[in-house]
Structure formats: C-alpha cells, structure tokens
PLY file of the C-alpha trace (Angstrom):
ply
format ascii 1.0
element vertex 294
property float x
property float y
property float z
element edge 293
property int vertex1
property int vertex2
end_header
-7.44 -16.27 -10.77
-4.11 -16.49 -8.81
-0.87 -17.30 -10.54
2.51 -17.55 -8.61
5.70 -16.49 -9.78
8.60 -18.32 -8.32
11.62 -16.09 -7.55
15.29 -16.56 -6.52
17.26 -14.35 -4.67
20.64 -14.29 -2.50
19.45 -15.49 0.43
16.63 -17.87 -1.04
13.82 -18.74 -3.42
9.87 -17.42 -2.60
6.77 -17.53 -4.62
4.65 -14.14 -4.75
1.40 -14.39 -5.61
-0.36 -12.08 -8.04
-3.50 -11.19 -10.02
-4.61 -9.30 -13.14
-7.70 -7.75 -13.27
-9.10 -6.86 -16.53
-6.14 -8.39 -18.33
-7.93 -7.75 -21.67
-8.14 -4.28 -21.30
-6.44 -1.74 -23.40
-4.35 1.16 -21.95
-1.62 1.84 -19.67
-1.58 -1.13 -16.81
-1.38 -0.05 -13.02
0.32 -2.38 -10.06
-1.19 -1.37 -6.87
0.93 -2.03 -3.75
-1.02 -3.05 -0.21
0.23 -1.53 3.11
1.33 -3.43 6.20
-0.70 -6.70 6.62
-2.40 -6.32 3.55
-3.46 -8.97 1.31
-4.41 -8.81 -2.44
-8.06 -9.55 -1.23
-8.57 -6.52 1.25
-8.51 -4.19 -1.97
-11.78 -5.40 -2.38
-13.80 -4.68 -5.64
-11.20 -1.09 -5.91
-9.20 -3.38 -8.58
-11.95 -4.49 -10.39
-13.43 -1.08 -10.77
-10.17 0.50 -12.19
-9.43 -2.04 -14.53
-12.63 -1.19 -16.89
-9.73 1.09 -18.61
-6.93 -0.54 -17.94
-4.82 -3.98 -16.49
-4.56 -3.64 -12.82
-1.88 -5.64 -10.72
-2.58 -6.75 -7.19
-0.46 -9.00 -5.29
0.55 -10.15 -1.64
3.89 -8.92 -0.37
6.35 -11.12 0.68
5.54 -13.71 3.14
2.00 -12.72 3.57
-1.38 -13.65 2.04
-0.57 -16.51 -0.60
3.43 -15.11 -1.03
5.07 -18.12 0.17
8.59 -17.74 1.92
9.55 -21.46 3.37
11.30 -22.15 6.24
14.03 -23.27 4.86
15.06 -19.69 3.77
18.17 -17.86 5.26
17.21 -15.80 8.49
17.22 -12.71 6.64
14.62 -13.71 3.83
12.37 -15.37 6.49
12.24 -12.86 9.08
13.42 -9.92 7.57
13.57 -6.86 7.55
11.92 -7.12 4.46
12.96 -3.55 3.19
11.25 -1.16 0.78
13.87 -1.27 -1.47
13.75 -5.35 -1.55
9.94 -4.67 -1.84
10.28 -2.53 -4.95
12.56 -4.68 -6.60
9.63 -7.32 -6.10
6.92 -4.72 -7.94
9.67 -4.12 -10.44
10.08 -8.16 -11.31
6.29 -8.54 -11.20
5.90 -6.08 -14.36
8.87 -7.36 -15.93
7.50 -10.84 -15.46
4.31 -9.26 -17.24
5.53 -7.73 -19.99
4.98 -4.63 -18.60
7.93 -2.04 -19.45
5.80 1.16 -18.54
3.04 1.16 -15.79
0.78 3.47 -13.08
2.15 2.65 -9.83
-0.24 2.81 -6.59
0.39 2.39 -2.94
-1.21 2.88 0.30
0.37 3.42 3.19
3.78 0.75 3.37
2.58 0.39 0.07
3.10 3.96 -0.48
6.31 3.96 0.83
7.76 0.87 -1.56
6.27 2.77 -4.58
8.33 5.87 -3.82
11.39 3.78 -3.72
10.24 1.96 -6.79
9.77 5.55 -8.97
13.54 6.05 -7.22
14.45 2.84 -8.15
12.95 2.56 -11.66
12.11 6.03 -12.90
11.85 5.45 -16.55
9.34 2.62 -15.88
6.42 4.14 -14.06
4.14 6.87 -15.94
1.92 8.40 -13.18
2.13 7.59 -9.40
-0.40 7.63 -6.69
0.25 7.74 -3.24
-2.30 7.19 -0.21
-1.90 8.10 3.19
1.64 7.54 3.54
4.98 9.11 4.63
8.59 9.44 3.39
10.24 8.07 6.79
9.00 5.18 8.97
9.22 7.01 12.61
5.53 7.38 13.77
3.97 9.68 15.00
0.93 8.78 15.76
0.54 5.52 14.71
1.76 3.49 18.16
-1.86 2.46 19.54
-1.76 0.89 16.11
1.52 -0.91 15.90
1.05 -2.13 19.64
-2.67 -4.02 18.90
-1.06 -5.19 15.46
1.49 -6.95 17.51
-1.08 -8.03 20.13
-2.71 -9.92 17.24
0.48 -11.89 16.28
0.29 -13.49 20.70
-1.42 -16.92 21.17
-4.02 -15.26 23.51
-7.39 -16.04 21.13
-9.29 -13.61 24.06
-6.86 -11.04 23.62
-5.96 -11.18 19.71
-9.77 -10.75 19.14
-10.10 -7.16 21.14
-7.02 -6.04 19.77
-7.75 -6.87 16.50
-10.96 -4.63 17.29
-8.65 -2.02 18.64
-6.71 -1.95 15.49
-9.17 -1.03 13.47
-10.24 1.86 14.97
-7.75 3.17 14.55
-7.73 2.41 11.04
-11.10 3.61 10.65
-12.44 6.54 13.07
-15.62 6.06 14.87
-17.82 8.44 13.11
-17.65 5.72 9.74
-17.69 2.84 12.06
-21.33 4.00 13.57
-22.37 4.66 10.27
-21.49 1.61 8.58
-21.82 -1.19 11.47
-22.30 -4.61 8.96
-19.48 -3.89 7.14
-17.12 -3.16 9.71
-18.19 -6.92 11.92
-17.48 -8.00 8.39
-13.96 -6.53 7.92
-13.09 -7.95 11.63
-14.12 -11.76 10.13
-12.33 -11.31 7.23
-9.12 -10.35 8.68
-8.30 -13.39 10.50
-9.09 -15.79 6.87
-6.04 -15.18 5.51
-2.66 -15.66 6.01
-0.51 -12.78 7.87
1.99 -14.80 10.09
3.97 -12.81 13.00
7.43 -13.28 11.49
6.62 -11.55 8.31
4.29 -8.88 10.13
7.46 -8.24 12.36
9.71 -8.21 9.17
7.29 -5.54 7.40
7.44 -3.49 10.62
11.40 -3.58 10.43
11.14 -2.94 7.21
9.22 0.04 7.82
11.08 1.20 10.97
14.53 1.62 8.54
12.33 3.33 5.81
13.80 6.93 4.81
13.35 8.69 1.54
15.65 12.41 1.59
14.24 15.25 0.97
16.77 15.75 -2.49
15.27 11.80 -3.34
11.26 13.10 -3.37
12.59 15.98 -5.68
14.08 13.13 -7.92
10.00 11.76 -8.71
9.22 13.30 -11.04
6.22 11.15 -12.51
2.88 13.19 -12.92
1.68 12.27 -8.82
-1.73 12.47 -6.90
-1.61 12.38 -2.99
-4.68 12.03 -1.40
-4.19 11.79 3.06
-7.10 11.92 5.59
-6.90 14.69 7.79
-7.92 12.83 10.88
-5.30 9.47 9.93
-4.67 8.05 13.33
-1.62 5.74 12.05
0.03 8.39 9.69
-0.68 12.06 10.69
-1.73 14.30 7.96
1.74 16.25 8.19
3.80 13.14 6.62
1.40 13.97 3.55
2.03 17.18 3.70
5.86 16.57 3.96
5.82 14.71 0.82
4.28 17.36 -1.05
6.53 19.82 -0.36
9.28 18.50 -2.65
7.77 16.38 -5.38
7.26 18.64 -7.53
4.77 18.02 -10.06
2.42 16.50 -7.69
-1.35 16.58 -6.42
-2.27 16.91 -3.01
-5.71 16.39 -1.54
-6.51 16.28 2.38
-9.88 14.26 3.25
-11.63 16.07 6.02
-13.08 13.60 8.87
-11.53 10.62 7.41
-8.99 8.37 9.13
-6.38 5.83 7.63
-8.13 3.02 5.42
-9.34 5.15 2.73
-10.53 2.94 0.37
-13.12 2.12 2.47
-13.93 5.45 3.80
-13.93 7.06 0.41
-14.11 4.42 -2.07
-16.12 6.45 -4.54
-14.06 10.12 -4.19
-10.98 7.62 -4.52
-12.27 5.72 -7.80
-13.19 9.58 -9.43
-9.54 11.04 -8.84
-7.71 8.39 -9.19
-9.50 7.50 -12.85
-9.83 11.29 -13.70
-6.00 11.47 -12.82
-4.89 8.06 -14.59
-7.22 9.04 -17.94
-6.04 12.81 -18.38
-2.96 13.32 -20.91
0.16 14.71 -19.28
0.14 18.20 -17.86
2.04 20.47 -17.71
3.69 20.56 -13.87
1.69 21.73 -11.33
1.47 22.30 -7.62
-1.91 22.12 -6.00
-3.42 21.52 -2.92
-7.08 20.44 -2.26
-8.56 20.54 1.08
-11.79 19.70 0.91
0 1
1 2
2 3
3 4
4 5
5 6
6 7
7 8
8 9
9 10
10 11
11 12
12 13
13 14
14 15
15 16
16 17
17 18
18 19
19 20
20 21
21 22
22 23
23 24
24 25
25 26
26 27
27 28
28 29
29 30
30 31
31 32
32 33
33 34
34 35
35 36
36 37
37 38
38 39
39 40
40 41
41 42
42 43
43 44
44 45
45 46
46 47
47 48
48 49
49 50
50 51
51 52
52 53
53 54
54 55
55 56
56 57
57 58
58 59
59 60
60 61
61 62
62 63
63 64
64 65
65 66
66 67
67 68
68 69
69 70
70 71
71 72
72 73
73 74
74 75
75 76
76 77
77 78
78 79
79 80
80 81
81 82
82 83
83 84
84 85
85 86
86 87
87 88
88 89
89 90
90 91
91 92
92 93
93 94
94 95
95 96
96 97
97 98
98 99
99 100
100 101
101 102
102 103
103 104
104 105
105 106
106 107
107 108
108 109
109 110
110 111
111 112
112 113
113 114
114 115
115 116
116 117
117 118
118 119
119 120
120 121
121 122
122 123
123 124
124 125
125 126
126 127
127 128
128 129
129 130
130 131
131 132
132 133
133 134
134 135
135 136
136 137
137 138
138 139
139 140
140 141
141 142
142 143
143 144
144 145
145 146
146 147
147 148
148 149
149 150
150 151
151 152
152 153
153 154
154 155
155 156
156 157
157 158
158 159
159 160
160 161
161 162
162 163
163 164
164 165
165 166
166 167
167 168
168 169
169 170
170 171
171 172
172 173
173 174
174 175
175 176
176 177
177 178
178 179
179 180
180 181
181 182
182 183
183 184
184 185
185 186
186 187
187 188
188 189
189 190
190 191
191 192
192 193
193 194
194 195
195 196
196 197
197 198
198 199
199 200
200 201
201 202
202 203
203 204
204 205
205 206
206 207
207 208
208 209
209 210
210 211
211 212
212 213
213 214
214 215
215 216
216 217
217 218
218 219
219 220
220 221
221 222
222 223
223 224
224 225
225 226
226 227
227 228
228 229
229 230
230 231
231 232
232 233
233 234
234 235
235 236
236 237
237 238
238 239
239 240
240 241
241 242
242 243
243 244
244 245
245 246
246 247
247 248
248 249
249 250
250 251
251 252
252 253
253 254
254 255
255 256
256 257
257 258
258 259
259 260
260 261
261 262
262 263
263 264
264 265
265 266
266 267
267 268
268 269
269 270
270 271
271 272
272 273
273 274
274 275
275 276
276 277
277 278
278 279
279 280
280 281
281 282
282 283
283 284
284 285
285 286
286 287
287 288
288 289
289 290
290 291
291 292
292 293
C-alpha cells in the first residue's frame, strides 16, 4: 500500500510517496532509488522478490509518479533542478522517517547517481551499496538519441509522443531482447504513459542530472562493501562510466553484462536477483577489487 510523507523544505512543502515491501521481514532493510522517469511501479515484482530477506523501500522521486510538488511551490522546487544532492537528502529523510538508522542502498541509473551522493552524504548510514548502469558525471556520451525522444514525449503531439516513446525504449532495451520478448515490451510501451511523469519535473531531473559530478577523491571516500553491475552494449550510459567508477571505489564489485543494453532489470532480472541477494546476504569481506566480464 502507498503512504505519503509530507515534507517541508526552504522553498516549499511536497509529499513523496513510498512503499515497503515485506515490512515484516527481519534483516538489514534496502531503499532502492529509480532512474530518470521512473516510478515506484516500473521496478516491477524486483522489490517484492528481494524483500523475502529483508524490508525493501521503493518510492517516486520528486514530482513524479504519486510525489506531489503543487504549483504553488517556489520556481526552484517546481521546476528544478532537482539535484542529486536534494535527491539524497530525500532517501536520507525517507529512512529516518522509517526508523531506519542503517540500510542497503540501490540505484539505477539517476538513481545510481543520488545513491553515490547519499553514501557521500550519509556514510555511516548505508551498509552495502549497489549501483546499476550508472556514471559519476552527468555529460553523456551516448545517451542523446535518448534524452532527445524523452523530451519528444513531454510535446502535445499524441502522433509524435507515441513513436518517440517507441524510440526511447530502444534505446533502453537493444533489439536483440526486444525480438525475443515482443508481449512484454507492447506492454512496457502501455504502461508508461499510466502514470504520472509531467515535463516540468522530467526537465528538472534532466537539470539535475546535467550538473551531476562526483570527483574522483569523492568515489575513493565510499567506502561501503559495493557491487556494480553495467551492460556492455548500454546505449544511454556507455560501459566506460562503469568502468570509471570502479577505478576508485575501492572495495567494490564490478560486473559487465555482455549483449545487454540499459534497463537491466528487465534484461537480466534473474542474474540481477542472484548477485544482488548473494551480495546483500554474505557477511563483510575483507576489501576486494574484482572485475567480472561475463
């Protein structure tokens, strides 16, 4: 079920929306952060599925999905940027709100990049972190077919939101999983337009982005136990951000997913659920640098 917590900052008050899966559960709770767009519903049944050991956290970032911002907010909380340092704070106040003074932090993509300002941010709070296909700065690289449909889709043209909505995930995907899975790819295209992801707050997540930049000396400052896990053939975040990343964490993880493209947890739901469980249920190690192309 959905709850709402109602929160007040400088430049205005806005309800995020949230849910715990497997609330009942005993053992370390993880808060999993969704990318650009994302609402708490695309996860899909991934939550579900980790919380047989554990809480898990999903929630929509501010001013999409059921995160409220009104209009009556300052220009800066309604159209942004919403920055990833804003964005962790709002990860940070969720736990607290919880209860939750230790947790497993998760993001894809964006989401990636607001949970390596939150282990920045809040470094005694988060036990093990796991990153998906994301990247330290927001310059792309080779993610501008991407970002130009994704703004297509925010244009009144109905015609031309629906084939670039089409366009844009393609990209996400690659065609080699999109001809092998046909249903459930027409099925992601009519979910995508049932929920709420209005153009201001797209454009304020994109801002956000654009301004993103974690130093080189701030990725050797994680120091959580991490797993990275990029797809080699990412069309929105080239397997080289990844790659960037690893070099400087230093006790982390680092898989590369041949013939797989940006939304992993469809593409590899089940490798996902394996290493991200194995890596949440192990005791800590000792540090370690590997790297796993498979």
């Amino acid at each position: 079920m959905t709850r709402y917590l109602q929160r007040s900052t400088p430049d205005g008050d806005f309800r995020q929306a949230y849910l715990v899966c497997g609330e009942n559960t005993v053992g370390t709770p993880l808060i999993m952060v969704g990318g650009l767009t994302q609402v708490k519903e695309d996860w899909g049944t991934f939550p579900k599925n980790l919380a047989l050991d554990r809480p898990v956290l999903v929630f929509d970032n501010r001013g999409i999905g059921e995160s409220y911002i009104p209009r009556s907010a300052s220009e800066h909380l309604a159209y942004g940027p919403y920055t990833m340092e804003q964005m962790a704070e709002d990860v940070l106040c969720l736990a607290s709100h919880l209860g939750w003074n230790r947790f497993h932090l998760l993001g894809i993509s964006m989401g990636g990049m607001i949970a390596q300002r939150t282990a920045i941010l809040g470094p005694t709070r988060i036990d093990k972190l796991v990153l998906l296909c994301t990247t330290a700065d927001g310059t792309p690289e080779r993610g501008n077919e991407f970002l130009q449909n994704l703004l297509s889709i925010t244009g009144d043209n109905l015609p031309d939101k629906q084939e670039a909505l089409h366009r844009m995930m393609v990209c996400l995907y690659n065609e080699e999983w999109i001809a092998s899975n046909p249903e459930h790819f027409e099925q992601i295209l009519k979910e995508y337009p049932r929920h709420q992801r209005g153009s201001r707050a797209i454009m304020a997540q994109m801002r956000g982005i654009a301004e993103h930049h974690i130093t080189e000396d701030e990725l050797r400052s994680i120091t959580q136990p991490t797993l990275m896990i990029h797809g080699v053939d990412d069309a929105v975040l080239s397997v080289r951000k990844g790659q960037h990343i690893a070099q400087y964490i230093p006790d982390i993880t680092f898989h590369e997913l041949p013939a797989t493209g940006h939304q992993l947890i469809d593409i590899a739901e089940k490798y996902l659920f394996e290493r991200i469980s194995a890596f949440l249920n192990n005791g800590r190690r000792q540090v370690q640098r590997s790297i796993s192309r498979l």
